[in-house]
C-alpha positions as CSV (number, residue, x, y, z in Angstrom):
1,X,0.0,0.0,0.0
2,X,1.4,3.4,-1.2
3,X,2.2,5.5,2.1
4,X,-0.3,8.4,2.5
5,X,0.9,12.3,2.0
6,X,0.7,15.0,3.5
7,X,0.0,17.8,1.5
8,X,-0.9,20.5,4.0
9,X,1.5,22.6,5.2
10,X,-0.1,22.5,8.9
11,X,-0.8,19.1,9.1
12,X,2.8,18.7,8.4
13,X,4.0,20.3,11.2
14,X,1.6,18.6,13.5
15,X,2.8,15.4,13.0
16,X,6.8,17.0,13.0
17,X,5.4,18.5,16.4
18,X,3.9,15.1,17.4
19,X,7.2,13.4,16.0
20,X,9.5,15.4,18.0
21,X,6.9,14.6,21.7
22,X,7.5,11.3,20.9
23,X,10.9,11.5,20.5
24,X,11.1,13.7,23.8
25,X,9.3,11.2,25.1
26,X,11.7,8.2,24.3
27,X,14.3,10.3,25.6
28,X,12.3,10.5,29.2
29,X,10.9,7.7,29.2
30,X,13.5,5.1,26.5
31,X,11.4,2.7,24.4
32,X,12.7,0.6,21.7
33,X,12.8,2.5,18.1
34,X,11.5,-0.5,16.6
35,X,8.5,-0.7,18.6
36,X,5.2,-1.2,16.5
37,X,2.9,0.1,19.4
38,X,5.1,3.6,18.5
39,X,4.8,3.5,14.7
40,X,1.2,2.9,15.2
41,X,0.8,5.3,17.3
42,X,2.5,7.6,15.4
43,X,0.6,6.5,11.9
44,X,-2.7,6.7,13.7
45,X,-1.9,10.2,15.1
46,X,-1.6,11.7,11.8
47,X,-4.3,9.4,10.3
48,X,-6.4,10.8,13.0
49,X,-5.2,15.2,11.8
50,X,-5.8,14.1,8.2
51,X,-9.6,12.3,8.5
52,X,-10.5,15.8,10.8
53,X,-8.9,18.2,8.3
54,X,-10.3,16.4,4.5
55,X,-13.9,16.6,3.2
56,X,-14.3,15.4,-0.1
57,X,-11.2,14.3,-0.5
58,X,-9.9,18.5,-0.4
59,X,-7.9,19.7,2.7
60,X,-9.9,22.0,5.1
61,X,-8.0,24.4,7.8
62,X,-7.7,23.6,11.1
63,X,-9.8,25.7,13.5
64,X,-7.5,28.5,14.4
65,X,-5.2,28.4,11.3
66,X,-6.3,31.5,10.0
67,X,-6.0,33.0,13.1
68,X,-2.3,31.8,13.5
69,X,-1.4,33.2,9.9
70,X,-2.9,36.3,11.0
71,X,-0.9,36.5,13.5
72,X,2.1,35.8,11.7
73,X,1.5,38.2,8.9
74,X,0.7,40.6,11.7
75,X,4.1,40.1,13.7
76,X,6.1,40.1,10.6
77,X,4.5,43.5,9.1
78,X,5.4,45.3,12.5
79,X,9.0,44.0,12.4
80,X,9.6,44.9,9.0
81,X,7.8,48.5,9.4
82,X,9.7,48.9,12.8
83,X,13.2,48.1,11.3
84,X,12.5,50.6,8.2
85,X,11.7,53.7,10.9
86,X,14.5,52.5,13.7
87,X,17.3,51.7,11.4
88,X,18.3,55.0,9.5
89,X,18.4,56.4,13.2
90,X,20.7,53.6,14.1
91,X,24.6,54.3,13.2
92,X,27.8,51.9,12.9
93,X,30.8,53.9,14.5
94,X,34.8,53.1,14.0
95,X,36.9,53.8,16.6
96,X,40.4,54.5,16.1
97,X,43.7,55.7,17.9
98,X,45.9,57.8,15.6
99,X,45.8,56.2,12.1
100,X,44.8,52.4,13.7
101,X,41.6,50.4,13.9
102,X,40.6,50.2,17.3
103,X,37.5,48.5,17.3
104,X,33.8,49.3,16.3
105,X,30.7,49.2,17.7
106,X,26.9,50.6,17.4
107,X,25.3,53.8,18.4
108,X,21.8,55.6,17.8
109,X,20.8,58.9,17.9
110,X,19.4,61.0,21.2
111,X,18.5,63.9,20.0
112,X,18.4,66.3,16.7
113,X,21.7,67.9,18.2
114,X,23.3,65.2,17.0
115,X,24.2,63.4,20.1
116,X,24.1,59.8,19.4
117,X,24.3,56.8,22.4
118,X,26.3,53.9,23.3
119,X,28.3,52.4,25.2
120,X,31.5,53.8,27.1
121,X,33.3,51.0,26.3
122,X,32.9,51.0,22.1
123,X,34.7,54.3,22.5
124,X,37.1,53.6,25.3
125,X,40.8,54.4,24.4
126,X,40.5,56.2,20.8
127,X,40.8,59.4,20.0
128,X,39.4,59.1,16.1
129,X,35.4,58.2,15.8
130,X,34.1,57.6,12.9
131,X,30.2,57.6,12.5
132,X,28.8,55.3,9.7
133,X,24.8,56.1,8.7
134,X,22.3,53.6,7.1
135,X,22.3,56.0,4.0
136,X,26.0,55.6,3.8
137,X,27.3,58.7,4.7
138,X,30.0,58.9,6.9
139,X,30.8,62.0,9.9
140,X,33.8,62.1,12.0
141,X,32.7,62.6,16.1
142,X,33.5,63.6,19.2
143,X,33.3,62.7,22.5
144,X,30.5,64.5,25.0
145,X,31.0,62.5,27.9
146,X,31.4,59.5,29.5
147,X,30.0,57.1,32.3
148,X,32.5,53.9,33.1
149,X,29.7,52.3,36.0
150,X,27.0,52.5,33.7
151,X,28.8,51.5,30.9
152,X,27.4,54.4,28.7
153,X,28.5,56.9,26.4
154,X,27.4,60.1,24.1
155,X,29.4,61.7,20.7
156,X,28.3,64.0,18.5
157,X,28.4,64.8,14.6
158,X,28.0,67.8,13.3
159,X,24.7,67.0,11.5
160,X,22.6,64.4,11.0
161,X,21.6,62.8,7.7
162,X,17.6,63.9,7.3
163,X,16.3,60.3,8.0
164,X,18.5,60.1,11.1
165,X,15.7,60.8,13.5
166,X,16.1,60.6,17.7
167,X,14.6,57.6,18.5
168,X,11.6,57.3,21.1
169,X,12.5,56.2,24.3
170,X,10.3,53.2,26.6
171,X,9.7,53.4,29.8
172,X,11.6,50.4,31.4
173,X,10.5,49.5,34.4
174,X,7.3,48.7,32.2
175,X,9.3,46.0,30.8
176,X,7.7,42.5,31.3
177,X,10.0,38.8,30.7
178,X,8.1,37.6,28.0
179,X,7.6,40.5,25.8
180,X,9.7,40.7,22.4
181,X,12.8,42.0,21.8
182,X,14.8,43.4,18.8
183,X,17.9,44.2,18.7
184,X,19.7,46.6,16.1
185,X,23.2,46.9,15.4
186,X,26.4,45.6,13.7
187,X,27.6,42.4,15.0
188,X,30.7,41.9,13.4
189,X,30.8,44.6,11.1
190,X,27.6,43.8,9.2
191,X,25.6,47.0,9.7
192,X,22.0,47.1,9.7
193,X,21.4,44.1,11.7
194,X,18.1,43.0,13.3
195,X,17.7,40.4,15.4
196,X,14.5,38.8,17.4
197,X,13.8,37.1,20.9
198,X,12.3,37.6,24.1
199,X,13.0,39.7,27.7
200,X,14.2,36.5,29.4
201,X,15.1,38.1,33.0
202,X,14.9,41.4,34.9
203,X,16.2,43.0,37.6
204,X,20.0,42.1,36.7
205,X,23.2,43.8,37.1
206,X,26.3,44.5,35.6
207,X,29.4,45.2,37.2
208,X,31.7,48.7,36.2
209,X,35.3,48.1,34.9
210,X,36.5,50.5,37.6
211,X,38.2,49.6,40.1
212,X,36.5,50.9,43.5
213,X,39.7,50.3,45.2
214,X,38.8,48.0,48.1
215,X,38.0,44.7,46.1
216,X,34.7,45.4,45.1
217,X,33.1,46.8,42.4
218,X,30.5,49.1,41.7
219,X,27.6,47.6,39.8
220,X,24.7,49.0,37.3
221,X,21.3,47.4,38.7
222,X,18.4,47.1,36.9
223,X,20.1,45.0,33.7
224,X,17.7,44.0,31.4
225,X,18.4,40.5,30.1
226,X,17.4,39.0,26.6
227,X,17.8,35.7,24.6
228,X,17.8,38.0,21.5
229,X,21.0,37.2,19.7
230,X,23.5,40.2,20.2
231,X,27.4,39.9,19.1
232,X,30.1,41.5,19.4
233,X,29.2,44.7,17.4
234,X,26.1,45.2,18.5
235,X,27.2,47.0,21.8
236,X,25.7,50.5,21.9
237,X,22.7,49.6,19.8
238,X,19.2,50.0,21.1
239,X,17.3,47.0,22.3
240,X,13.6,48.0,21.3
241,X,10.1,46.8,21.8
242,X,7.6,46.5,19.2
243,X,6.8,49.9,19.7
244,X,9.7,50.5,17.8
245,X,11.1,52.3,21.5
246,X,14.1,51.9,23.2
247,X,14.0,49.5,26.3
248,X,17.6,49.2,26.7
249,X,21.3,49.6,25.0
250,X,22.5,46.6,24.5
251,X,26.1,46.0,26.3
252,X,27.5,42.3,27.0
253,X,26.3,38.5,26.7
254,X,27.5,35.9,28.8
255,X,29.3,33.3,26.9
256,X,32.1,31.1,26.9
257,X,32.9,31.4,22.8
258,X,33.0,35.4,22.8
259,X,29.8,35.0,20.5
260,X,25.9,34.8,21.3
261,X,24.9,32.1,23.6
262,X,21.5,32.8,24.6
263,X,22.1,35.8,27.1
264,X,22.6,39.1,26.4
265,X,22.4,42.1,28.7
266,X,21.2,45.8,28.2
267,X,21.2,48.8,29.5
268,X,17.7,49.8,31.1
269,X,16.5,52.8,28.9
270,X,15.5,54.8,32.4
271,X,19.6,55.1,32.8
272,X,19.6,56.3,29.5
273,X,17.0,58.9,30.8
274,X,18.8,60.1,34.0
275,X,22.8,60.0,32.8
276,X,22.7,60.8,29.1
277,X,21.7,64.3,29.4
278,X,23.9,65.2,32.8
279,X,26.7,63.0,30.3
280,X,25.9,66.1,27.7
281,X,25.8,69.1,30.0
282,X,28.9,68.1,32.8
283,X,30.9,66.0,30.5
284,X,30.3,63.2,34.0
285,X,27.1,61.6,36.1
286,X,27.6,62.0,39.8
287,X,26.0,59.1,41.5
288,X,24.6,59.1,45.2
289,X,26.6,56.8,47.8
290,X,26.7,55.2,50.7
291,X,29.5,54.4,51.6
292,X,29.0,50.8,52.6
293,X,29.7,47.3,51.3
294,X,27.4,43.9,51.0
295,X,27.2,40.6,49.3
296,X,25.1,41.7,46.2
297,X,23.1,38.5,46.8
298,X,20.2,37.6,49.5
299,X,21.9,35.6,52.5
300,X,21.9,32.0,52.7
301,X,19.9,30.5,55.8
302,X,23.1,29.0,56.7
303,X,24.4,32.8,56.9
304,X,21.7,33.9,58.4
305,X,22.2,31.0,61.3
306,X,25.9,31.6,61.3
307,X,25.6,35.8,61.4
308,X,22.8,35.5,64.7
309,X,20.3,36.9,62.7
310,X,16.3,36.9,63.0
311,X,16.1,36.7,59.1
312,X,18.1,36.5,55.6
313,X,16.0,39.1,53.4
314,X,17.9,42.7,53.7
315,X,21.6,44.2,53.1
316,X,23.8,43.1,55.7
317,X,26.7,45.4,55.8
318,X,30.1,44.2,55.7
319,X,32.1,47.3,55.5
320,X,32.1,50.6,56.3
321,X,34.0,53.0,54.3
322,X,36.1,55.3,56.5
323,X,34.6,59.5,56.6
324,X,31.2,58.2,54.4
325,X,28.2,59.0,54.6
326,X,27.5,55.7,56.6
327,X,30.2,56.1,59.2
328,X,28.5,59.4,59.6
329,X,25.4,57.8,60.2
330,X,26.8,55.2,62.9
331,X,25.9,52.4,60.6
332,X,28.0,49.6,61.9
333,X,29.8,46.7,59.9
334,X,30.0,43.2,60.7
335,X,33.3,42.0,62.8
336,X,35.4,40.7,60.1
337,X,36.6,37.8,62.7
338,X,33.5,36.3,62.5
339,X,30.6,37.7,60.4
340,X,28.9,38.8,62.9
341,X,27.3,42.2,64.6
342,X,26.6,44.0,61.5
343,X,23.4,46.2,60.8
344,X,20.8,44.5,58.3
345,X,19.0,47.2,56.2
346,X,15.7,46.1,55.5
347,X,13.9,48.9,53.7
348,X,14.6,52.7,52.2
349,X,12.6,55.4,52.6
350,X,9.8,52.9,53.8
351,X,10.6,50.8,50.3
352,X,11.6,47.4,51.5
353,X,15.2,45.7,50.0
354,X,15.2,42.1,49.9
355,X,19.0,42.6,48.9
356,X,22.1,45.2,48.1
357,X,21.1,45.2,44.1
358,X,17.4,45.9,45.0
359,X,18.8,48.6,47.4
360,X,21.5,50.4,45.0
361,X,18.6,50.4,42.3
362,X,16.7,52.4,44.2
363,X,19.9,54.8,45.0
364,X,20.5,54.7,41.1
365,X,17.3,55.6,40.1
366,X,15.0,57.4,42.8
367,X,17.4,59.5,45.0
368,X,20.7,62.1,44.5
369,X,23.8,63.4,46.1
370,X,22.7,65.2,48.9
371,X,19.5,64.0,49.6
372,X,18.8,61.9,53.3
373,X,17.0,58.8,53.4
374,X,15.6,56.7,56.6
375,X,16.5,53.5,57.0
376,X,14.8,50.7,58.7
377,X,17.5,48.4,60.3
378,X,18.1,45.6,62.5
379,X,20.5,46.0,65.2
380,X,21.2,43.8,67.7
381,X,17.6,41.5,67.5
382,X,16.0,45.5,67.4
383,X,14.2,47.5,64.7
384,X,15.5,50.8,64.3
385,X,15.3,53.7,61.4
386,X,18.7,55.7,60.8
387,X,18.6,58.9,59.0
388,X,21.9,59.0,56.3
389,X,22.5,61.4,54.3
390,X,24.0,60.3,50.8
391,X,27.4,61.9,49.4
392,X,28.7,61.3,45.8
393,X,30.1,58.3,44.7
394,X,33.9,58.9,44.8
C-alpha cells in the first residue's frame, strides 16, 4: 500500500510536532525505536489530523489556522515597518587611535543635536570616531561625555543625515519577561542588523570596569536581560520593543565562545534617561553613595544562622567605608573575625530591600547626592530607622 501524504503545510507540522513529543518522550521515558505500538501510534496520530482536516477528498483548515497566519503576517509586518523607521536612526561607529583600527561598535541617535548613544566601552581608548549612517554617509565625532559604571557613552556629529531621527525612548520598568525583543546593530561589522527574541530576566546587574579600590566593584542594577542574539558589534545599539522604542542599549552577553549564547544584557533605557543628558551638560554623572559594602546577593539560611540573625531578606553590611556617609550615620559593619554584629538594612525610605542590588537600584534611580533617606534596620535583635544622608560616589 502506497504510504499516505501529506500535502498540508499545517498538518505537516503537527505530525513534526507530534514526531519530535514522541521523540522527547523516548528520551524520558527510553522505548525501543522499533517498537510497532510507536509507529502505530504515530501512523494513527496523523491518520487521526488528516480524517479531521479532509472533506471530499480537499484539505480543510484547522480551526484557528487562520487565526495563526494572522498572527504571523501581523508580527512580521510590524517588524519589517519597525526596522525601516528605527534603522536609519541607528549608526555603525569606528573607533580609532591615531591612524589604527581600534575596534567598532553601534550607536543611535538621542536627539536632533546630533548626540548619538552607546556604550562607554565602544569608544574607550580612541581618539578618532568615525560615524557610519544607514544611508551611507559617513561623519567624524566627538566625544560629549562618559559614564565607566553605567557602561554608557554620548558623541556627537556635526549633523545628521535627514532620516536620522532621535529615537523614542520606553519606559523600562514597564518591561515584562516575555515580551519581544529586537535588537539593532552591527555584529561583526555587518551593519543594519536586526535580530528577534524575548526579555528572558529582569532586575539584573552588571558590574563597572573600575576599580572601586577595596576589592569590590560598583555595579549597574536594573540589567535587562534578553535571549535575543546580540554579538560582538552590537554594543551600543538599542534593544527596542515592538513599539519600535528603546527599552535598553545593548552592552555584553554571557558566553564562553566570545559569541551569542543565549544571554545578552542591556542597558535599562530609564539610565539612559537620568545619565545621558547630565553626560551632555557636565561631561560626567555623579552618583549618590553610601559608603558601605554587602554581598550583592540575599543571605543564605546557613548565613543567616551563622551571622545571629532573626532573618536572611535585607543588606547586611560588611564594611564601612572610612569618613562616608555611613560612618557618619553610625551604621556599623560586621566584625570581620566572625561575620557577625553588622546592621541589616531592610527597607529605604519605607521601600523594603530584599538585597544590596534591590537597594542600590533604588539609589541609582529614585534619590541624588545630597538627599537623606531613613533607614529601617536591625541592630542587635532591634528595629530601628537611621537617617543617612548620601554623598557622591567617589
Amino acid at each position: 500500500m502506497k504510504p499516505s501524504k501529506i500535502n498540508n503545510p499545517i498538518l505537516l507540522l503537527l505530525a513534526l510536532l507530534l514526531m519530535a513529543a514522541l521523540a522527547c518522550n523516548a528520551v524520558m521515558d527510553p522505548i525501543d525505536s522499533s517498537s510497532p505500538d510507536q509507529a502505530a501510534l504515530i501512523q494513527a496520530a496523523v491518520a487521526t489530523v488528516e480524517a479531521r482536516t479532509a472533506v471530499n477528498g480537499a484539505t480543510q483548515p484547522i480551526a484557528g489556522q487562520n487565526t495563526l497566519l494572522n498572527l504571523n503576517s501581523d508580527l512580521q509586518d510590524a517588524l519589517v515597518d519597525l526596522y525601516n523607521r528605527v534603522n536609519p536612526s541607528v549608526v555603525y561607529i569606528l573607533t580609532g587611535v591615531s591612524n589604527t583600527f581600534l575596534g567598532s561598535g553601534s550607536g543611535f541617535v538621542f536627539d536632533d543635536q546630533g548626540h548619538i548613544i552607546t556604550n562607554n566601552h565602544v569608544i574607550q581608548g580612541g581618539d578618532n570616531f568615525e560615524v557610519v549612517f544607514a544611508d551611507g554617509s559617513r561623519q567624524r565625532a566627538t566625544i560629549v561625555g562618559t559614564d565607566i559604571d553605567s557602561d554608557l557613552a554620548v558623541i556627537k556629529v556635526d549633523q545628521l543625515p535627514p532620516s536620522a531621527v532621535p529615537v523614542s525612548l520606553a519606559d523600562s520598568s514597564q518591561v515584562r519577561v516575555g515580551q519581544f525583543a529586537v535588537a539593532i546593530g552591527n555584529p561583526f561589522g555587518q551593519q543594519g542588523s536586526m535580530s528577534l527574541g524575548i526579555i528572558s530576566g529582569l532586575g539584573r546587574s552588571i558590574a563597572s570596569e573600575r576599580d572601586t579600590g577595596f576589592g569590590g566593584s560598583y555595579s549597574l542594577p536594573q540589567v535587562i536581560q534578553t535571549d535575543a542574539p546580540i554579538n560582538p558589534g552590537n554594543s551600543g545599539g538599542p534593544l527596542l520593543n515592538l513599539e519600535g522604542e528603546v527599552i535598553g542599549v545593548n552592552s555584553a552577553i554571557r558566553t564562553t565562545t566570545g559569541t551569542n549564547s543565549g544571554v545578552g544584557f542591556a542597558i535599562p533605557v530609564n539610565a539612559v534617561r537620568r545619565i545621558a543628558p547630565a553626560l551632555i551638560a557636565d561631561q560626567t554623572y555623579t552618583y549618590p553613595y553610601m559608603g558601605i559594602s554587602a554581598s550583592g546577593e540575599a543571605l543564605t539560611l546557613v548565613e543567616q544562622e551563622l551571622y545571629g540573625l532573626p532573618q536572611s531578606v535585607g543588606v547586611y553590611i560588611t564594611r564601612v567605608t572610612t569618613e562616608g556617609p555611613a560612618e557618619a550615620a553610625g551604621l556599623i559593619a560586621a566584625n570581620p573575625s566572625d561575620g557577625r554584629g553588622g546592621d541589616l538594612i531592610i527597607a529605604v525610605d519605607g521601600q523594603p530591600v530584599r538585597d544590596f542590588n534591590e537597594m542600590i537600584s533604588y539609589l541609582v534611580f529614585e534619590t541624588e547626592v545630597g538627599q537623606t533617606i531613613d533607614l529601617t534596620i536591625i541592630r542587635d535583635g532591634q528595629t530601628i530607622n537611621v537617617p543617612l544622608t548620601l554623598g557622591a560616589r567617589p
